[in-house]
N, C-alpha and C positions, 0 to 999 in steps of 0.2 A: 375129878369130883363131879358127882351129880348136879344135873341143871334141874332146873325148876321153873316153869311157864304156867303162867293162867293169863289166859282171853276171855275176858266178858265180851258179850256183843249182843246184839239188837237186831234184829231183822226185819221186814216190812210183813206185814200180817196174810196181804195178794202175795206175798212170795218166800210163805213159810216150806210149804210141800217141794220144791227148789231148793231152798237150801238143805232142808231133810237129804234131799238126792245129792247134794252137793258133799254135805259131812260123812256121809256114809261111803260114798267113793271116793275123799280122801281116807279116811281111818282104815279102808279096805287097803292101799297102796302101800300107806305108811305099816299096816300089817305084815305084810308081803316085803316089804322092801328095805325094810330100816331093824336093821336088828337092836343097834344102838339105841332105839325109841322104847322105852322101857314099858312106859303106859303113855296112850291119848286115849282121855276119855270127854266126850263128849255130853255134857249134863245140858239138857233144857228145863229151865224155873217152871215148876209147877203150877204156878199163880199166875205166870204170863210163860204161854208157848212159845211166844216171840222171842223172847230171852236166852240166851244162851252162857256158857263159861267151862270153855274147852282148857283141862290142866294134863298137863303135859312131863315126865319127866324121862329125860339126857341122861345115857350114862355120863358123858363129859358134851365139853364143848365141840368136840369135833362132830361128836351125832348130831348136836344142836342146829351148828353151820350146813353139816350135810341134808339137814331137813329142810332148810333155809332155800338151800340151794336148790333142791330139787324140782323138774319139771311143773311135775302134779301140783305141789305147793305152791309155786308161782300161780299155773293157772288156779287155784282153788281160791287162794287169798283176792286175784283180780275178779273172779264169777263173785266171792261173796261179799264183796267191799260192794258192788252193783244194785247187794241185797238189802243194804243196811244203811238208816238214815245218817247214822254219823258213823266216821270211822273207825273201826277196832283199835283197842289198844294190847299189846302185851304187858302182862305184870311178872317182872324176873323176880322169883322170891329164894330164901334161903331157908333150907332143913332147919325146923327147930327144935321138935319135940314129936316123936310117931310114933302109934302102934299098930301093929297088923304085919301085911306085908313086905318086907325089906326092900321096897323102893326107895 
């Protein structure tokens, strides 16, 4: 069963262009590396740069853990928790109602 992840987060405004380099050399890894990773996409709020909310979907649970666990992800989660005044959270959500694409 598909997973489902959204990360809002908040950045420091001195260390917006950093995390820009940071998101994009994950998403690049996760491109390359994770077949299981269906989509990450990376959205910045228009009204605040600073702002962020990376959604994320798993084919199942095991791509989830395997993203979890990988290298790059550790180090990217410890670079951009450095970045941001409060901690990230993840939000596990559930399929409810979609059009478009069959993710």
């Amino acid at each position: 069963m598909k997973e489902y992840v959204m990360i809002p987060f908040q950045v420091k405004k001195d260390r917006l262009d950093e995390a820009k380099k940071l998101i994009n050399e994950l998403i690049s890894n996760v491109r390359e590396k994770e077949p299981g990773t269906l989509l990450y996409n990376s959205l910045q709020l228009k009204n605040d740069p600073t702002s962020f909310i990376h959604f994320i979907i798993f084919t199942d649970q095991d791509a989830h853990l395997k993203h979890r666990g990988a290298p790059y992800v550790i180090d990217f989660v410890k670079k951009l928790y450095e970045l941001c005044p409060k901690e990230p959270f993840p939000l596990f959500l559930e399929s409810f109602a979609s059009c478009g694409m069959d993710v």
